[in-house]
C-alpha positions in Angstrom: -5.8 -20.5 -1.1 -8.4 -18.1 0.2 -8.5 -20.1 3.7 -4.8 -20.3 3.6 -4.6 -16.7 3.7 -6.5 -16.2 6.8 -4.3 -18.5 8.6 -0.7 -17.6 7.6 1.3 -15.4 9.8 0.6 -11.8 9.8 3.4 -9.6 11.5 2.9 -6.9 14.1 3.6 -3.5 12.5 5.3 -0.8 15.1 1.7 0.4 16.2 0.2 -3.0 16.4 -1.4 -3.7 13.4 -1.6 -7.0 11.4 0.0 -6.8 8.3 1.9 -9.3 5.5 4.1 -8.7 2.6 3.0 -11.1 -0.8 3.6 -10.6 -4.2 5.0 -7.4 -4.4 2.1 -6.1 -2.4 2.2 -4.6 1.6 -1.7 -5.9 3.1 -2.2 -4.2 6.7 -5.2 -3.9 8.5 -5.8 -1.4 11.0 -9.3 -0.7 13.6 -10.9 2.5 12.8 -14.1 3.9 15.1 -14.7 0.0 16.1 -14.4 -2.1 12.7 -11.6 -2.9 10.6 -10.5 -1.8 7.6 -7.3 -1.6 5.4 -4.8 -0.5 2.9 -3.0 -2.4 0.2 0.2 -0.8 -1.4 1.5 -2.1 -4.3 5.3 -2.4 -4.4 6.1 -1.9 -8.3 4.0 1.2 -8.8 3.8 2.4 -5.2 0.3 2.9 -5.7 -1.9 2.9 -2.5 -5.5 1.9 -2.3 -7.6 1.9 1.2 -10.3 -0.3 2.0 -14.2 1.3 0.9 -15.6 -0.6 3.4 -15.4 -1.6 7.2 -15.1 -5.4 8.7 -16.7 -6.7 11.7 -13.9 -8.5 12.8 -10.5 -9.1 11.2 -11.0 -12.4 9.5 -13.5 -10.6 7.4 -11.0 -8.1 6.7 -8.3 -10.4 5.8 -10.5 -12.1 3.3 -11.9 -9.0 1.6 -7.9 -7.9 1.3 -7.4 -11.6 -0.2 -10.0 -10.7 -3.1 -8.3 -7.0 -3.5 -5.1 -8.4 -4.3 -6.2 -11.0 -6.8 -8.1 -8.2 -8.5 -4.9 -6.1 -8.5 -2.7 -9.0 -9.5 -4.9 -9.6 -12.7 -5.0 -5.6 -13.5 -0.7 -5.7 -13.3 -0.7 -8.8 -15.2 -2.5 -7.0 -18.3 0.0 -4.3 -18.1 
């Protein structure tokens, strides 16, 4: 699963940026000062939690955003 994420489609948002709706959660990544970094909203609380940590390239990103929202899909599960 963790590869397949890295190779599904990610849209374009308007400004350019890769993102992907799964799960009741929005995943977009975005550059900032030369790395990549993101954001994962989550659709039933409308809680929004950014990324700690900067990426090299976007694959990395992708994968660290993977881990994020199997972390947050256990936390809404206990709920």
């Amino acid at each position: 699963r963790r590869r397949r994420w890295v190779e599904k489609v990610w849209r374009g948002s308007r400004r350019g940026n890769p993102f992907l709706n799964v799960d009741r959660f929005n995943v977009a990544l975005f550059r900032k000062e030369g790395a990549w970094s993101g954001r994962i909203e989550d659709k039933t609380s409308g809680k929004t939690i950014f990324a700690k940590r900067r990426y090299a390239d976007q694959n990395a990103a992708k994968l660290a955003a993977f881990d994020a929202v199997a972390v947050l899909k256990q936390r809404r599960e206990k709920r």
